[in-house]
C-alpha positions in Angstrom: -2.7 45.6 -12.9 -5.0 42.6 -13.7 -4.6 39.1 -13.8 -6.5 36.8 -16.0 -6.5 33.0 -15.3 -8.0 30.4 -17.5 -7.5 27.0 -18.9 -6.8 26.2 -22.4 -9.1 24.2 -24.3 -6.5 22.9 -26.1 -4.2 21.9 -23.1 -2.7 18.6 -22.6 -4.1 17.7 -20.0 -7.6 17.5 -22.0 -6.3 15.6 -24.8 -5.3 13.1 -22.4 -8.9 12.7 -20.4 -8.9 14.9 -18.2 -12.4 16.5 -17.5 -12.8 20.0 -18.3 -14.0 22.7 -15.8 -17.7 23.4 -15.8 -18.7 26.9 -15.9 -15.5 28.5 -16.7 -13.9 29.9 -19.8 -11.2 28.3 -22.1 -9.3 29.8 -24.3 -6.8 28.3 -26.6 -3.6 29.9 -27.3 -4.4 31.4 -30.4 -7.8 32.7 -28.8 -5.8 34.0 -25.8 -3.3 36.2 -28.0 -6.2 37.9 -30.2 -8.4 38.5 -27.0 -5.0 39.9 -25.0 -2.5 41.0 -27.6 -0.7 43.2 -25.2 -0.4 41.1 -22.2 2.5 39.2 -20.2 1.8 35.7 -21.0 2.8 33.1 -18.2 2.1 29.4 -18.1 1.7 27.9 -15.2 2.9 24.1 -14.5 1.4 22.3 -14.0 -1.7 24.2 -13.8 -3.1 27.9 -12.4 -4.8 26.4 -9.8 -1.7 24.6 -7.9 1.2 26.4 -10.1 4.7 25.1 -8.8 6.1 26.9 -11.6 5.8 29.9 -14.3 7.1 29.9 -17.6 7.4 32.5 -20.2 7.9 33.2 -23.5 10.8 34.1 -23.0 12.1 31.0 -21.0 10.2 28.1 -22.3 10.5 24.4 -20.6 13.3 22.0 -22.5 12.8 18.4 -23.0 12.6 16.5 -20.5 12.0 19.7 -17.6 8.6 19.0 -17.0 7.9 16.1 -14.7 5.0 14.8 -12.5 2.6 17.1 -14.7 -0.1 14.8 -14.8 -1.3 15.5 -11.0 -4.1 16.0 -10.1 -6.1 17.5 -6.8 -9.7 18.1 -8.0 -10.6 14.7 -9.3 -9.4 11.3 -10.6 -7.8 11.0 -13.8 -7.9 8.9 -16.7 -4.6 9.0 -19.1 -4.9 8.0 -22.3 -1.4 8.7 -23.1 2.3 9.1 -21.2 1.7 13.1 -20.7 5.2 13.8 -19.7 6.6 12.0 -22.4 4.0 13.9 -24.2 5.2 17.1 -23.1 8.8 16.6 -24.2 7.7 15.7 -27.7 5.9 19.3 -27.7 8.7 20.9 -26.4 11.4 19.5 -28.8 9.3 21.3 -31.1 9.0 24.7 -29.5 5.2 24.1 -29.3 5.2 24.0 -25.3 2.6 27.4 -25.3 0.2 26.0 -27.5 -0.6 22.7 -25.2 -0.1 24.3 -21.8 -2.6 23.3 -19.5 -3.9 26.8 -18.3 -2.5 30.9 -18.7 -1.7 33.5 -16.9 -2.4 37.2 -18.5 -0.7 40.3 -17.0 -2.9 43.5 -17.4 -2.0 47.3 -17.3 1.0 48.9 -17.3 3.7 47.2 -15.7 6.8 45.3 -17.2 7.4 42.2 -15.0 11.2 40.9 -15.1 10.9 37.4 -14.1 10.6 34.8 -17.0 10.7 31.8 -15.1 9.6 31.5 -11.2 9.2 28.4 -9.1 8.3 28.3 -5.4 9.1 25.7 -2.8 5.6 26.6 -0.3 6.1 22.7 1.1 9.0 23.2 3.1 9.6 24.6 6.5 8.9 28.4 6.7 13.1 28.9 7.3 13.6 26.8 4.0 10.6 28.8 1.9 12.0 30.4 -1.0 11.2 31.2 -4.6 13.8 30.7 -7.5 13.1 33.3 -10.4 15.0 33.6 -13.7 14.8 37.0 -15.2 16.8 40.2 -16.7 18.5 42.8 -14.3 18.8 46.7 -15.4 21.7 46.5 -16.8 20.5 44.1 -19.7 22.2 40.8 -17.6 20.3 38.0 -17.0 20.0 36.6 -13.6 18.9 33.5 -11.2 17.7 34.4 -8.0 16.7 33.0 -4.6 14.7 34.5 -2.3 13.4 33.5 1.2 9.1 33.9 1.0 9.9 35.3 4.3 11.7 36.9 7.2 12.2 33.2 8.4 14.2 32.0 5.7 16.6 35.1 5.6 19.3 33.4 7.6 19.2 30.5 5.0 19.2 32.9 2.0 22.2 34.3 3.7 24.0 31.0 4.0 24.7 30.5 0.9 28.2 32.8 1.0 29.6 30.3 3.5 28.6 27.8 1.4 30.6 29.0 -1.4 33.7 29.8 0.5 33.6 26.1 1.7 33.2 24.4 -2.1 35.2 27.4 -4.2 38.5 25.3 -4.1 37.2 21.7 -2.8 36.9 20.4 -6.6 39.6 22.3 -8.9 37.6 20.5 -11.6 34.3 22.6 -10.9 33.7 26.3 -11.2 31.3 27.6 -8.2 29.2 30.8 -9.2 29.7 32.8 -6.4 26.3 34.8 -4.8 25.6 38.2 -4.6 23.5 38.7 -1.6 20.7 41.8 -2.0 17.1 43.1 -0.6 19.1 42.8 2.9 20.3 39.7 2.9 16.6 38.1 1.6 17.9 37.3 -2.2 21.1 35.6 -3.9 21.4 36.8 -7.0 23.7 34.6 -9.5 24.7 35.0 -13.2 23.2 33.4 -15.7 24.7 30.8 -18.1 24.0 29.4 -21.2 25.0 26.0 -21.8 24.3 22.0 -21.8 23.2 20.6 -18.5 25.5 17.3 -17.8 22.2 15.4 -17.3 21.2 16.5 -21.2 24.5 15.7 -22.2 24.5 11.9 -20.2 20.9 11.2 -21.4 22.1 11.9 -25.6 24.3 9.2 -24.9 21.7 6.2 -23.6 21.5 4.0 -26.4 18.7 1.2 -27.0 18.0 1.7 -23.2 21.2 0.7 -22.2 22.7 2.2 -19.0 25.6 4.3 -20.2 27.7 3.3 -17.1 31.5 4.6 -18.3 29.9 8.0 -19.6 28.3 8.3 -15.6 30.9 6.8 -14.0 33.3 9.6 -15.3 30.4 12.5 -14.5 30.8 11.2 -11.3 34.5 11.4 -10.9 34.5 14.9 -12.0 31.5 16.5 -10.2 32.2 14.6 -6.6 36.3 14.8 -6.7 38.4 16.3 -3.6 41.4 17.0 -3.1 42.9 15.0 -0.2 42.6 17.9 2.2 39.1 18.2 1.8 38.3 13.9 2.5 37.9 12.3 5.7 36.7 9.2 7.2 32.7 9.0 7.7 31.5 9.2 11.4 27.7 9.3 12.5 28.0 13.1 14.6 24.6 14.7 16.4 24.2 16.5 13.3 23.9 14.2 10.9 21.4 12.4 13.0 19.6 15.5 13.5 19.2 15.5 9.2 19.7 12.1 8.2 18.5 10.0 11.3 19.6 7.0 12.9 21.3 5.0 10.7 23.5 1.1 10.7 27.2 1.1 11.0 29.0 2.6 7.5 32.5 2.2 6.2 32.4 5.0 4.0 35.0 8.2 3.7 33.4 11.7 3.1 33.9 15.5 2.9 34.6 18.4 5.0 31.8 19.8 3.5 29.2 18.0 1.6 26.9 19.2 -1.6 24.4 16.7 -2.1 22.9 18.8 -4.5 25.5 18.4 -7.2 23.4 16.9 -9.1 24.1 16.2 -12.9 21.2 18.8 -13.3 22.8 21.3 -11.5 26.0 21.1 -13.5 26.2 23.0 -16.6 28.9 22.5 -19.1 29.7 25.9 -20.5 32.9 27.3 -22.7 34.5 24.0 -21.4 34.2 23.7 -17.8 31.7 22.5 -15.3 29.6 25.6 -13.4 27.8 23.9 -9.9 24.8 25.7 -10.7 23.1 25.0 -7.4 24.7 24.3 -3.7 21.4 25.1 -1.5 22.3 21.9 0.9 25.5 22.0 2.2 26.6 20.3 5.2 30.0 20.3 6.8 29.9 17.5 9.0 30.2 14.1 7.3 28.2 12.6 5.6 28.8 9.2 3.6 30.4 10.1 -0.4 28.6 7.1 -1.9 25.2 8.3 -0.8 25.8 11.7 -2.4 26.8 9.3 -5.1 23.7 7.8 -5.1 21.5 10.1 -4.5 23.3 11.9 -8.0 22.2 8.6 -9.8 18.9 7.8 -8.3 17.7 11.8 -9.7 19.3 11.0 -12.8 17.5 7.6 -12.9 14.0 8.7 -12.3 14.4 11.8 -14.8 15.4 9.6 -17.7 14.0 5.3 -16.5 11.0 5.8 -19.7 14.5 5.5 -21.8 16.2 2.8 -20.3 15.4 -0.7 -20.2 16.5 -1.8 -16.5 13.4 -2.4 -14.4 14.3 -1.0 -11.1 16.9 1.6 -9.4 18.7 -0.8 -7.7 19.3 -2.8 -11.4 20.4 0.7 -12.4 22.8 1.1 -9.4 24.6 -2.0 -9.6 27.2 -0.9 -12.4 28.2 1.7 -9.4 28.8 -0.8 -6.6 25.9 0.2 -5.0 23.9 -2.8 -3.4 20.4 -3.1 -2.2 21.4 -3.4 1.1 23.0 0.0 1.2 19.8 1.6 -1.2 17.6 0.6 1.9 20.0 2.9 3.9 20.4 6.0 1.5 16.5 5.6 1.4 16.1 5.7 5.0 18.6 8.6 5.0 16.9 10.7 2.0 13.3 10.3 3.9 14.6 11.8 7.0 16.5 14.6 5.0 13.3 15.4 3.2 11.6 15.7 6.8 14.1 17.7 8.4 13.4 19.9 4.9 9.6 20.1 4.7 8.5 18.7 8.3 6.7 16.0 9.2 3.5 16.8 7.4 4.7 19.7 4.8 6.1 17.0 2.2 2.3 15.4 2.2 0.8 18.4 2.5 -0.4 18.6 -1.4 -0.4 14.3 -0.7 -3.4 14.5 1.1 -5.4 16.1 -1.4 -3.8 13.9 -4.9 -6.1 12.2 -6.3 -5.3 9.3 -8.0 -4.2 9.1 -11.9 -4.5 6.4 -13.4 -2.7 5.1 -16.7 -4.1 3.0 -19.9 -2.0 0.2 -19.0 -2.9 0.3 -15.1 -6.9 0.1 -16.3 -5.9 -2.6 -19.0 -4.3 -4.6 -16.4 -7.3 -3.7 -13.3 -10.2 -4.6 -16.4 -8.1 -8.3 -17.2 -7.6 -8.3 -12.8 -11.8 -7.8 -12.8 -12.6 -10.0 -15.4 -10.7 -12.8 -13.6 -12.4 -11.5 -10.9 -16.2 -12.4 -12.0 -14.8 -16.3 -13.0 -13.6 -16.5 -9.8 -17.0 -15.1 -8.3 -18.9 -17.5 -10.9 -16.6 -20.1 -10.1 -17.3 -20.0 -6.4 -21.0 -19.3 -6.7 -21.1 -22.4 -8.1 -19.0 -23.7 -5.5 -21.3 -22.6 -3.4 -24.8 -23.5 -4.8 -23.3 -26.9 -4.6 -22.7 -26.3 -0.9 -26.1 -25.1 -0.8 -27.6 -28.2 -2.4 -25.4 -30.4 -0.3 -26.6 -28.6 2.9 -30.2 -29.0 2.1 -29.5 -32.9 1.5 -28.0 -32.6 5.3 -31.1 -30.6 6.7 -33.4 -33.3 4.6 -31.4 -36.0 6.4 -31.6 -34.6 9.8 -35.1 -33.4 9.6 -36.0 -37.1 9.1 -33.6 -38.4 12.1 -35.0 -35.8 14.1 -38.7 -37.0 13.3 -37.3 -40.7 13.9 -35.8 -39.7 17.3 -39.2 -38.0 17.9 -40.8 -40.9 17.1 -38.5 -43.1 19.1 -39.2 -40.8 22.4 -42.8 -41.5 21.6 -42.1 -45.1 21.8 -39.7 -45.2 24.5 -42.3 -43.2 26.7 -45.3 -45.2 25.8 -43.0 -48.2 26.6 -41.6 -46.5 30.1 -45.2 -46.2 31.1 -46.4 -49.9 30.4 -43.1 -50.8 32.1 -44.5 -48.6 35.1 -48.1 -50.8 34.9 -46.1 -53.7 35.0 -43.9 -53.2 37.2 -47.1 -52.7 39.8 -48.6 -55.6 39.0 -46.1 -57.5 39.5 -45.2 -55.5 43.0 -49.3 -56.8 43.3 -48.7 -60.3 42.6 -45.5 -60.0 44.4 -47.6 -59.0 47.4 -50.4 -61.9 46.9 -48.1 -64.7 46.4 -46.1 -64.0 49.8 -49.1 -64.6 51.6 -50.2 -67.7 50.3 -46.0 -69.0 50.4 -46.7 -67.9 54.2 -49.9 -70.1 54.7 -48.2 -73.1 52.3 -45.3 -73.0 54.6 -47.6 -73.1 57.6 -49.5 -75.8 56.7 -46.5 -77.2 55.7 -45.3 -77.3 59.5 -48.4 -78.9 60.7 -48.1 -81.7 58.4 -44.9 -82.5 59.4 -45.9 -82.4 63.0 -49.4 -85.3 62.4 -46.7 -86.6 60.0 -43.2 -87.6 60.8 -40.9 -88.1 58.6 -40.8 -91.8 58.2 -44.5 -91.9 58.1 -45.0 -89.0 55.1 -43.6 -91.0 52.6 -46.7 -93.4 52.9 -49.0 -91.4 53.5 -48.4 -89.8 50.7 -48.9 -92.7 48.8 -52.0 -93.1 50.3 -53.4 -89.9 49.5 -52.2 -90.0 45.9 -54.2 -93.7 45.5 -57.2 -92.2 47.2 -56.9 -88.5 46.1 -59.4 -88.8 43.2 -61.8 -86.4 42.1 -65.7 -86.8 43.5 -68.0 -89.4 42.0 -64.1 -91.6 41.3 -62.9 -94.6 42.5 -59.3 -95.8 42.0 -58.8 -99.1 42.0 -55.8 -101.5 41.7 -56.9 -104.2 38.1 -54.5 -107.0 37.9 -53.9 -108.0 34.3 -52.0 -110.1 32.3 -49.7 -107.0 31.3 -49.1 -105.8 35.3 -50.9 -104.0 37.8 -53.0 -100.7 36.2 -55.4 -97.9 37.7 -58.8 -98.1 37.1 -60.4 -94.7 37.8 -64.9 -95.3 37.5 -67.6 -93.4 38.0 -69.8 -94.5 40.8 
């Protein structure tokens, strides 16, 4: 047996930006059938590299199957277009094969039964299994599970309890009951033809209006009980173990509880509802309304690009559901998804996404960037006139600083004639105490030759006869009074 894997030239994917593999050969679909006309076909989804899923000729994807398609682990990506909604237009029109992204070619002689496969690698190795879609022996077609290894047997093996606790729960559902085989490692179940309830609910959204009554019944008849089978909600070790910690909830529940009746796992078929699907299970309680929700929230992000409400919790409120108990069913469907995959095998294929990027999302990041570069213009004018401003300051300062420079000059050349001052006048201070120490001596001898009474005239005297040398003072009586007369002699 060979196996031939190559990209179409003419996939999807490349219409829509993506850039195509160097060095590799592409083959479109009508290339591919003339080069391998006696080949299996398969086409991988969303590509060969990182298949999740195979299709077939035989089983071909329906409108509206494919989702998160445009991912992408090799390199960024540019869409030009809405790829899933793309896909669904292709696959209304049959045309699914001609646009797939890649093929797969089955060589030599062998006859493989499987027309549809999809694997679940991400989860815990005791919840790894494979769902296949293909024709038995004896003409029937079948759906099978199948643990990917010895670890998931017991979980393969669960799924007749899980029927014997559901079969008469809901007298309004019809449970297809599993037929275990390869030792307990596959449930086999028939295969139905039919109209999934979620295909059924989406025909009747109308100008992107919510079709509330049409979902409300749904609900009513896929998550009925009979009263036997209804309790009252109590947080147990178990549910903690799956759901986590979790606020106080009025709430009632089930003795056993399918949260995967999902409108998608319902098929309507000769008149009654099939559950097509009942891989979780649980029989302690757990709260009705978040099975509720989580029914609506699946149904929500299938179908949102055709209704106009803006959010989940806008599409929840018709169903009593508040925000306030979303962040709790959140919280709850975060830890279920850990207790399925592990802490790090639900961001396992994360780690290496890279990221894809819509026309609208660069529209919006190009009009983000423009107003960028005003705002960058805007403050590098902001700051140039910060700039200029500053250099005014330095200017200022550099001047004050030169004036305070100057001023120390000054101030030091002033300190230091202060200092030559200041010892000449200690100098004169010195001088002028000696001669106030001989004025105060002669002073005392004076007033010894001279007493008091006497000093007063003799003073006189000495002022009349005190003149300078070669003078003569002398008393002239005139007409006018009595006047010095000072001669030379």
């Amino acid at each position: 047996m060979i196996i031939a894997a190559f990209d179409n030239r003419l996939g999807m994917r490349y219409w829509n930006g993506a850039s195509r593999p160097g060095g590799e050969a592409m083959l479109s679909f009508n290339e591919m059938k003339l080069a391998f006309p006696d080949g299996q076909v398969y086409y991988p989804v969303p590509d060969y590299r990182m298949a999740v899923s195979l299709y077939s000729d035989r089983c071909l994807p329906k409108k509206g199957e494919l989702t998160n398609v445009a991912v992408s682990y090799d390199a960024p990506r540019y869409l030009f277009s809405d790829e899933e909604a793309a896909f669904d237009a292709v696959c209304g029109e049959g045309r699914f094969a001609e646009f797939a992204n890649s093929y797969l070619v089955i060589l030599g002689d062998v006859s493989l039964t499987d027309e549809y496969v999809k694997y679940n690698r991400t989860r815990k190795p005791r919840f790894q299994l494979k769902t296949s879609i293909g024709t038995g022996a004896d003409g029937k077609k079948y759906v099978r599970k199948s643990a990917l290894s010895e670890a998931g047997r017991d979980h393969i093996q669960s799924f007749e309890k899980k029927y014997s606790l559901l079969k008469d729960m809901n007298p309004r559902l019809k449970i297809l009951e599993p037929e275990l085989m390869d030792g307990g490692m596959t449930a086999s179940f028939p295969f139905l033809t039919g109209e999934t309830m979620d295909e059924r609910l989406a025909r009747q959204i109308a100008d992107g209006e919510i079709p509330a009554e049409a979902l409300q019944k749904a609900i009513d008849e896929v998550l009925y009980a009979e009263l036997a089978h209804t309790v009252t909600f109590e947080v147990t070790p178990a549910f903690t173990e799956v759901f986590g910690e979790i606020p106080p909830l009025s709430d009632h529940a089930y003795t056993a509880s399918n949260i995967d009746a999902l409108f998608e796992n319902m098929m309507v078929c000769g008149g009654d509802i099939y559950c097509l699907d009942y891989e979780w299970v649980f029989e302690f309680p757990v709260p009705a309304h978040y099975v509720q929700y989580r029914n609506l929230s699946y149904f929500y992000r299938k179908y949102k690009g055709l209704l106009t409400c803006g959010s989940l919790e806008e599409f929840l409120k018709p169903f009593g559901i508040t925000a306030e108990m979303v962040s709790v069913y959140d919280s709850m469907e975060a830890h279920f998804q850990s207790y399925v995959h592990g802490a790090e095998g639900n961001d396992l294929l994360e780690r290496y996404r890279q990221p894809v990027k819509t026309l609208e999302e660069l529209a919006a990041q190009d009009q983000e960037l423009s107003r960028a570069k005003d705002r960058i213009l805007q403050l590098q004018a902001e700051v140039e006139e910060k700039n200029l401003n500053i250099r005014k300051i330095n200017e200022v300062q550099r001047l004050t600083n030169n004036h305070v420079t100057n001023l120390e000059v000054m101030i030091g050349d002033l300190r230091y004639e202060i200092g030559e001052m200041a010892k000449t006048i200690d100098y004169l201070n010195r001088h002028e105490a000696i001669l106030f120490k001989i004025k105060r001596k002669l002073g005392g001898v004076v007033n010894k030759v001279f007493p008091k009474d006497e000093k007063a005239e003799n003073l006189k005297i000495l002022q009349e006869y005190a003149a300078a040398p070669g003078e003569v003072s002398e008393v002239i009586h005139h007409g006018g009074g009595k006047k010095s007369d000072s001669r030379g002699f």
